[in-house]
RORO-771413 format. One record per residue (C-alpha): residue number from 1; x, y, z. Coordinates in steps of 0.02 Angstrom, whole numbers. Example, Ala and Ser with C-alpha at 12.3 -4.5 7.8 and 13.67 -1.06 7.14 Angstrom:
R    n       u       v       w
R    1     615    -225     390
R    2     684     -53     357
***
This chain:
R    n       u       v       w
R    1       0       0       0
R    2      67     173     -58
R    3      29     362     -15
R    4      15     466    -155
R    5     167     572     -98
R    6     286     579    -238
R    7     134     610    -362
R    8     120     812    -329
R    9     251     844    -196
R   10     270    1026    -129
R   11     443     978    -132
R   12     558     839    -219
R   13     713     770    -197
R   14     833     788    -333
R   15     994     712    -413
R   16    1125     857    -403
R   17    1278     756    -485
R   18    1347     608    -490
R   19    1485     490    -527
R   20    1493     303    -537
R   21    1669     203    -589
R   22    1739      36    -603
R   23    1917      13    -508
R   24    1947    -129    -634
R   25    1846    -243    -745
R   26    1700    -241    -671
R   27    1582    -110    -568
R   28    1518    -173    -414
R   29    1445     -17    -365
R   30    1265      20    -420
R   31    1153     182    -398
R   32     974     234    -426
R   33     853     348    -435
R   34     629     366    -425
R   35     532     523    -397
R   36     558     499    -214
R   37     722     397    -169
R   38     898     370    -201
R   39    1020     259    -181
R   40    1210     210    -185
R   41    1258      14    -168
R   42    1417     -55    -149
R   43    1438    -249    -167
R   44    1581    -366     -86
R   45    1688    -446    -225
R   46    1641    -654    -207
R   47    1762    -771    -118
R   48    1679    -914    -214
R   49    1746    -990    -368
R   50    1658   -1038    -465
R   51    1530    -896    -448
R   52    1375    -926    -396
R   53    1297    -835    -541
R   54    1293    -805    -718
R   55    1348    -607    -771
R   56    1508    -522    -719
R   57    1526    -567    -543
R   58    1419    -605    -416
R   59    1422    -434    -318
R   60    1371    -352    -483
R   61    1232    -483    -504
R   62    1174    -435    -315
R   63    1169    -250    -329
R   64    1112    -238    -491
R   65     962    -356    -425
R   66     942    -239    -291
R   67     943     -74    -373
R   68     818    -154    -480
R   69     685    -199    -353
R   70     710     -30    -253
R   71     665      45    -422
R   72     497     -56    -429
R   73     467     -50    -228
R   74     495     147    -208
R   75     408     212    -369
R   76     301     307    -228
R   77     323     335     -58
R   78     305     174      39
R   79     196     182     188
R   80     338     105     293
R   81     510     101     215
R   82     577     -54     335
R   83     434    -151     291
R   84     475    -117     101
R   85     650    -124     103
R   86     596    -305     178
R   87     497    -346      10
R   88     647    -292     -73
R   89     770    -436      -1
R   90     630    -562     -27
R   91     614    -508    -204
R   92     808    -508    -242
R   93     820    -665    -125
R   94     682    -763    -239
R   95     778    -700    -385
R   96     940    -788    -301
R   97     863    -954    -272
R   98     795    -952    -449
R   99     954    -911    -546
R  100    1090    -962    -448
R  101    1185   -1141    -476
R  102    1155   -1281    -331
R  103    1260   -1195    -166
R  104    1411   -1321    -123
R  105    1352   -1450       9
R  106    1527   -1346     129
R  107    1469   -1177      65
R  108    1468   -1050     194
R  109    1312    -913     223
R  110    1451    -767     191
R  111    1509    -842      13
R  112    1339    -796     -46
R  113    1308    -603    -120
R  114    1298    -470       3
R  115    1326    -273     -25
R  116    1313    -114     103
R  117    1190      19      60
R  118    1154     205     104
R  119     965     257      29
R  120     866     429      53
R  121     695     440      16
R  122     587     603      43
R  123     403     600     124
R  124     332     755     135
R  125     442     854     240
R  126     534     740     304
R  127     680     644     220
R  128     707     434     285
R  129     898     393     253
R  130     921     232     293
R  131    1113     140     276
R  132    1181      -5     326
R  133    1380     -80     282
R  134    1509      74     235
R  135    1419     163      98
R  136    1422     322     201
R  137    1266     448     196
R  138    1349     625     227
R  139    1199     741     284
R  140    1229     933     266
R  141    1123    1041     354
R  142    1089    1239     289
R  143    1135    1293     455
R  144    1332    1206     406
R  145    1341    1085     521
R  146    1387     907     437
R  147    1351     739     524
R  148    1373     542     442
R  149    1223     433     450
R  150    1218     253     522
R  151    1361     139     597
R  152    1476       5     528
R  153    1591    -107     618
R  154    1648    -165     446
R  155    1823     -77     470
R  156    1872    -167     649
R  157    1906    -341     531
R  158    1983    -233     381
R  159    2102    -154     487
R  160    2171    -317     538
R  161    2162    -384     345
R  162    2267    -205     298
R  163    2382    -232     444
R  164    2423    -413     394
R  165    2459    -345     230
R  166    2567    -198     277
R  167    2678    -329     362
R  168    2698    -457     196
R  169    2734    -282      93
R  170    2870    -234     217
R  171    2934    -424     202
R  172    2978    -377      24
R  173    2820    -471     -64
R  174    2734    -367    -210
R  175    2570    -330    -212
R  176    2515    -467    -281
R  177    2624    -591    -183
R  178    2525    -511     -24
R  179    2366    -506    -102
R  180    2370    -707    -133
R  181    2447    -742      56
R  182    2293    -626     123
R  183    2133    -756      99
R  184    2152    -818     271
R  185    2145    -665     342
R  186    1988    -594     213
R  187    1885    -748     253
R  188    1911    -749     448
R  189    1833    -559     420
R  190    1703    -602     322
R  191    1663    -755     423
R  192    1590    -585     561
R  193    1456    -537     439
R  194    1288    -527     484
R  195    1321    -620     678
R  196    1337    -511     835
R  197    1499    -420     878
R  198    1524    -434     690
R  199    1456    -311     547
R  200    1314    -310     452
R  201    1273    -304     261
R  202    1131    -315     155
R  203    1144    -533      92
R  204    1038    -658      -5
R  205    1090    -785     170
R  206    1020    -676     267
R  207     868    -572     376
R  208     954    -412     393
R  209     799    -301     376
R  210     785    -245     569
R  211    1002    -207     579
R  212     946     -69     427
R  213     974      97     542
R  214     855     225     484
R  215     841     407     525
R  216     708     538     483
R  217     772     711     461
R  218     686     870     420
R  219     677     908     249
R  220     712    1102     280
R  221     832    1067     357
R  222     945     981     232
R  223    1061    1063     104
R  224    1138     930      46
R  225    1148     722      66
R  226    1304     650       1
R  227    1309     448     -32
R  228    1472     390     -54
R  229    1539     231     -77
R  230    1701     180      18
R  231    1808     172    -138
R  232    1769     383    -169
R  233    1792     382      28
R  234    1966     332      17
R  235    2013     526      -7
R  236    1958     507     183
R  237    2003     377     266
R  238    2140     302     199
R  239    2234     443      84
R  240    2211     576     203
R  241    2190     697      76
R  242    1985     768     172
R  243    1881     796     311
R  244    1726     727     291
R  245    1641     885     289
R  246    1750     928     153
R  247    1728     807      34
R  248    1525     839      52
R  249    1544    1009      37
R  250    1660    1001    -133
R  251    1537     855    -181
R  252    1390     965    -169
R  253    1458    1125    -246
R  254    1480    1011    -422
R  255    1657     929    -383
R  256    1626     744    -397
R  257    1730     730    -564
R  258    1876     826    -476
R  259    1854     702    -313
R  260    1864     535    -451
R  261    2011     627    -558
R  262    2116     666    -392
R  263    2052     469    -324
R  264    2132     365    -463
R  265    2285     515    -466
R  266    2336     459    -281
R  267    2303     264    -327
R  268    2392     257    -490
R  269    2554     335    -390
R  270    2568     194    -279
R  271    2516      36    -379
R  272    2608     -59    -243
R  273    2507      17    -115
R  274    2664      31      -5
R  275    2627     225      55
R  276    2441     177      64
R  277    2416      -8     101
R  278    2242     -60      38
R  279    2196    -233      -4
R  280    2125    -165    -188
R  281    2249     -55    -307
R  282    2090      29    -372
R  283    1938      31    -290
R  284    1754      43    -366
R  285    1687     256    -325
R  286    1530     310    -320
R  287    1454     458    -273
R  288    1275     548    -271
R  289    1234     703    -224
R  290    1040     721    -158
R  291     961     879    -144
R  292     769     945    -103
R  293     696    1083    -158
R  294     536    1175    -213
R  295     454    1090    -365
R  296     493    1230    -496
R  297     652    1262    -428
R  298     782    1275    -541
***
């Protein structure tokens, strides 16, 4: 059951710029857009080979699944986003069960799809942004003062993955060397998804729906929402380069192109990721600017 909300609104949330890149062959970031909502989704490269799924990986299969049911679901206003956002992971889960290949007999509930999110959807005056995983939701209010949305615990097992890996580069291993000595340490952090004391992630293995943390804001209030996926938030928090309420503000005033151009400037001058260790030369970035204005405002 829908309002008729995003039919007529007195005011509407709008797309102010955005930019979406592969780090390498294939993009496993997704964004979208209704008359109401929008989103940024950021999916966790598979651990399983073979892949589950058909297409060019499984974490592009997954968000691209998902971006395409929160199209359908939030074509109006829903008259509770949790309970739609529920519909959504049955819908993409049915999907799963339908077109992926038989699950090894050993196969483990965090070797199946999963991807972090960061969605804003206006109702009335009020705008729900609701995020869960490390696609961050960087709220700007007109009075200047800049806050993140939601919570991750995501980067408590990634800083123990980039610390392992810090030590085999100052061993004298390459990249690459590191990269392939690493799996132990990648799966013990993914093994923490989804279970308490771990993190949590949107995931075709699991009910996830009630760890979404959702928080209504006041649409006047808002200058600017920023949704940013962690490979754009690199310029943060692992090159240094921004405060967070810098990187929304130079987001917002048109500089996303600048942000990507100066992101794949710092990666591509330490392939090796010696100065920088990250597990990923070159990350996936996405970023979305969401504004809301007066319909008729230009």
């Amino acid at each position: 059951m829908f309002d008729d909300g995003c039919a007529e609104p007195r005011l509407r949330l709008r797309v102010d710029g955005v930019v979406c890149e592969a780090g390498g062959r294939v993009n496993e970031d997704h964004w979208g857009q209704t008359t109401c909502a929008a989103w940024v989704l950021d999916g966790a490269t598979s651990l399983t080979d073979p892949p589950l799924l058909t297409g060019a990986s499984d974490a592009e299969w997954f968000v691209a699944a998902l971006s395409s049911a929160l199209s359908r679901r939030l074509g109006a206003v829903p008259d509770d986003l949790r309970a739609t956002l529920a519909d959504v992971l049955t819908d993409v889960r049915g999907r799963f069960s339908a077109e992926a290949r038989a699950l090894p007999e050993a196969s483990k509930p965090y070797e199946q799809p999963s991807a972090s999110m960061a969605l804003a959807v206006l109702r009335g005056r009020t705008v729900e942004i609701a995020t869960i995983g490390d696609v961050r939701a960087v709220l700007r209010r007109s009075n200047g003062s800049v806050s993140s949305v939601g919570e991750s615990n995501v980067h408590v097992g990634e800083r123990q993955t980039i610390a392992e890996l810090s030590r085999l580069l100052a061993s004298g291993m390459s990249h690459r060397e590191a990269s392939q000595r690493l799996r132990p340490a990648i799966l013990r952090h993914r093994a923490t998804m989804n279970v308490d004391g771990g993190y949590w992630v949107l995931s075709t293995a699991f009910d996830v729906v009630d760890t979404i943390s959702i928080r209504v804001v006041d649409a006047d209030s808002i200058a600017s929402i920023v949704l940013l996926s962690d490979g754009l938030y690199r310029l943060v928090d692992v090159f240094g380069r921004f405060a967070e309420s810098e990187i929304a503000a130079i987001a917002a005033a048109g500089g996303l192109g600048g942000l990507y151009a100066l992101l794949r400037e710092i990666e591509s001058a330490d392939p090796e990721c010696r100065t920088f260790p990250r597990v990923k030369p070159f990350d996936d970035a996405t970023g979305v600017v969401v504004k809301v204005d007066e319909v008729g405002h230009r």
